[in-house]
N, C-alpha and C positions, 0 to 999 in steps of 0.2 A: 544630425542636428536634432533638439530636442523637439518636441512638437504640444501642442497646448492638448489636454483631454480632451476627449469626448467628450458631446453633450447630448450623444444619447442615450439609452439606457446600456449599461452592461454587463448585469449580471443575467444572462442568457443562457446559463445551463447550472446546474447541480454542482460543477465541480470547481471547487474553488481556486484551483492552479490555474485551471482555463480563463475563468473569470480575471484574474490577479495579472494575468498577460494581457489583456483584453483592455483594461483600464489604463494599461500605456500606450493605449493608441487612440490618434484622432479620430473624428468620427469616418474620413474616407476608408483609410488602412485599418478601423476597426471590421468595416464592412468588407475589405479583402479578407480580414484574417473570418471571419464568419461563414463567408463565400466558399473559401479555400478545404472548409473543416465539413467534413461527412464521419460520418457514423453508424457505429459498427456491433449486430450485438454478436457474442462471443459465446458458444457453451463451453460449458466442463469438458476440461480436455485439452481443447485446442491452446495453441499457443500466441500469444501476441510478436515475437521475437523468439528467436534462438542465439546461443553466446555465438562469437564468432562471426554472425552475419550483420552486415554491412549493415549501418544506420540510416533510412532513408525516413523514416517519418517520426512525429511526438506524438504520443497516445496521451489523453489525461481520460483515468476512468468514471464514471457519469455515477456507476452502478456496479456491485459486485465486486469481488475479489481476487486477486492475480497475484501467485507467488513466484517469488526470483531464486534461482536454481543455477546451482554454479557444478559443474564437472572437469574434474583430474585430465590429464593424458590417458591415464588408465581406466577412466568410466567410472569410477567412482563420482557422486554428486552428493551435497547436501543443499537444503532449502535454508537461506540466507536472510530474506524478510519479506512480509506480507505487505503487501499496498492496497490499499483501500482506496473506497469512492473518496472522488473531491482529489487524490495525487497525479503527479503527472511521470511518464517514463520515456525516458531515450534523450534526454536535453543533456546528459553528462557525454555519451557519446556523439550527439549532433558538434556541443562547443568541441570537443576534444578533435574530431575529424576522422575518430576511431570505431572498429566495432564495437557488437555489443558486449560485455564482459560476461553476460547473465543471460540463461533464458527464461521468457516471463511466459507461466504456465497459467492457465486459467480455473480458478480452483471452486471459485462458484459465478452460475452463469454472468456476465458482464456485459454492459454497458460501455463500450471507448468510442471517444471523440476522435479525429484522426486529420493531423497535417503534416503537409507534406516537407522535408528539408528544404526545398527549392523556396518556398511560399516565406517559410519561419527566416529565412538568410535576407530575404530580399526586405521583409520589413525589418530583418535587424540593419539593415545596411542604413538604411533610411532614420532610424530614430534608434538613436544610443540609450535610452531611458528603457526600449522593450527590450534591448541585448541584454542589459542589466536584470530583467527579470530574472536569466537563466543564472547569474549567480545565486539570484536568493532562494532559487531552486538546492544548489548545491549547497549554501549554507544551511539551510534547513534539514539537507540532509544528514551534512556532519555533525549537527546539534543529534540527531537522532541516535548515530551511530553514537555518539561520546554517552548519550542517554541507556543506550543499553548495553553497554561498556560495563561503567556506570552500575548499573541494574545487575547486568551476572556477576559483579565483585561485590555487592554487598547485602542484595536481597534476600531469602529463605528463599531457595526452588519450590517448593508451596505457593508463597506470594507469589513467583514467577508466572509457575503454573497457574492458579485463577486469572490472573492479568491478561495470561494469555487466552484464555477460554471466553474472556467476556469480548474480546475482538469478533468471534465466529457470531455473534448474532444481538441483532439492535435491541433487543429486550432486555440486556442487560441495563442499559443508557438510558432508554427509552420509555420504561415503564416505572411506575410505582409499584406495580403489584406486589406481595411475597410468595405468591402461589409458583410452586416449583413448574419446571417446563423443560426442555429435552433439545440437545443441542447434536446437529447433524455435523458431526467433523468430515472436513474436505481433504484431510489430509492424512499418513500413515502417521503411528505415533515414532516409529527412526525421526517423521522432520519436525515431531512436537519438539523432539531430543534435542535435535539441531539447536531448533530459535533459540531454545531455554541456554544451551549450551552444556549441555549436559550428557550422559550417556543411557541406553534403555535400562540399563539396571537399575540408578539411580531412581530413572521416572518413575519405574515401578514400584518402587517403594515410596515413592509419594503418592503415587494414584495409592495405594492400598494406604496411608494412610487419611487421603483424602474420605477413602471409605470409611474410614472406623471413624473420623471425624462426623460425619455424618452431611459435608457439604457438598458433595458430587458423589455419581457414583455412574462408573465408565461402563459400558458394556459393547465392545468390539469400539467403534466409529460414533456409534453413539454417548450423549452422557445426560445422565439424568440430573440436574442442578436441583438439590434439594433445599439449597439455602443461596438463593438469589442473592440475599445480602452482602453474603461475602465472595461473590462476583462483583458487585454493584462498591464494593471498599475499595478494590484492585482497576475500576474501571478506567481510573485517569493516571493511570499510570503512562508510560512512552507506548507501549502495546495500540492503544486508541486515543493516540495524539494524532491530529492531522498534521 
């Protein structure tokens, strides 16, 4: 049955998947679902999930960044998509009653909220309005997917590439400045290859003409943004949609 909102406050953390679940419930089952959620911080490295293993809890991340990582029979993997603070992971496998399809790696250190299947089942039992959140989970999601569909069928891998470069760090977003500044990549560039959709040869010849352009200029992991601007063009692109 449906249940009347909360009337007390509930935007109670940073991430706005959390929050967005949080707002379908009354103030009793808001205070379960609060109660129930511990939190977890994560370094570089570690993993939130692995594919394959059983779905027992929803992460939504507070802080930091967590990539999803898919592997063959044969160990082959590429890196699939970035999620950022404010998303939430594991509701596709929780609704489905499946594992995970993905393993989500931890690419800079992180901030996750953490509840448990049992807790998330027993308020969906109860209020059909919170069940519904988790579709708009998955709707959002496949907006995304169709977005960078989308994106690798009709942008310049250039444009790609800055779009994707202003994800790694808030200064793109964040600031007015133009003063150039240095961006630490959490990732190899095979899984820049990946996102973009492209192969390392190709990137190559974009980074070197990114260089001759004079807007970035790579060096191993690092890159040096010499023209913030055109990071700051590329910023709203699907790359740093929540």
């Amino acid at each position: 049955m449906l249940t009347k909102p909360s009337q007390e406050p509930c935007e109670v953390s940073g991430c706005h998947a959390y929050n967005a679940l949080l707002r379908r419930l009354d103030a009793n089952d808001a205070r379960v679902f609060r109660d129930a959620t511990r939190t977890k911080k994560f370094p570089v490295g570690r993993t939130l999930f692995s594919q394959g293993e059983a779905c027992e809890q929803l992460y939504f991340i507070e802080s930091g960044l967590v990539g999803l990582r898919r592997s063959d029979e044969n160990g082959n993997s590429a890196l699939l998509r970035l999620c950022r603070a404010g998303e939430s992971l594991g509701y596709r496998a929780i609704t489905a009653g499946a594992a995970h399809q993905n393993t989500a790696e931890v690419l800079a250190s992180s901030q996750v909220m953490i509840v448990s299947k049992s807790v998330l089942r027993w308020l969906a039992h109860r209020n059909t309005e919170f069940s519904g959140g988790f579709l708009g989970f998955a709707l959002n999601a496949l907006n995304q997917t169709e977005a960078i569909c989308a994106e690798l069928l009709t942008a310049r891998l250039k444009d790609r590439l800055l779009s994707l470069l202003a994800m790694f760090d808030e200064r793109v977003v964040g600031s007015e400045s133009s003063q150039r500044f240095e961006i630490e990549l959490p990732i190899q560039r095979k899984d820049l290859a990946d996102l973009l959709g492209t192969n390392s040869a190709s990137l190559s010849r974009t980074i070197a003409r990114l260089h001759k352009d004079g807007d970035v200029r790579f060096n191993g992991r690092r890159v040096l943004v010499l023209k913030p601007e055109a990071l700051k063009k590329e910023a709203s692109r699907f790359w740093v949609q929540s």
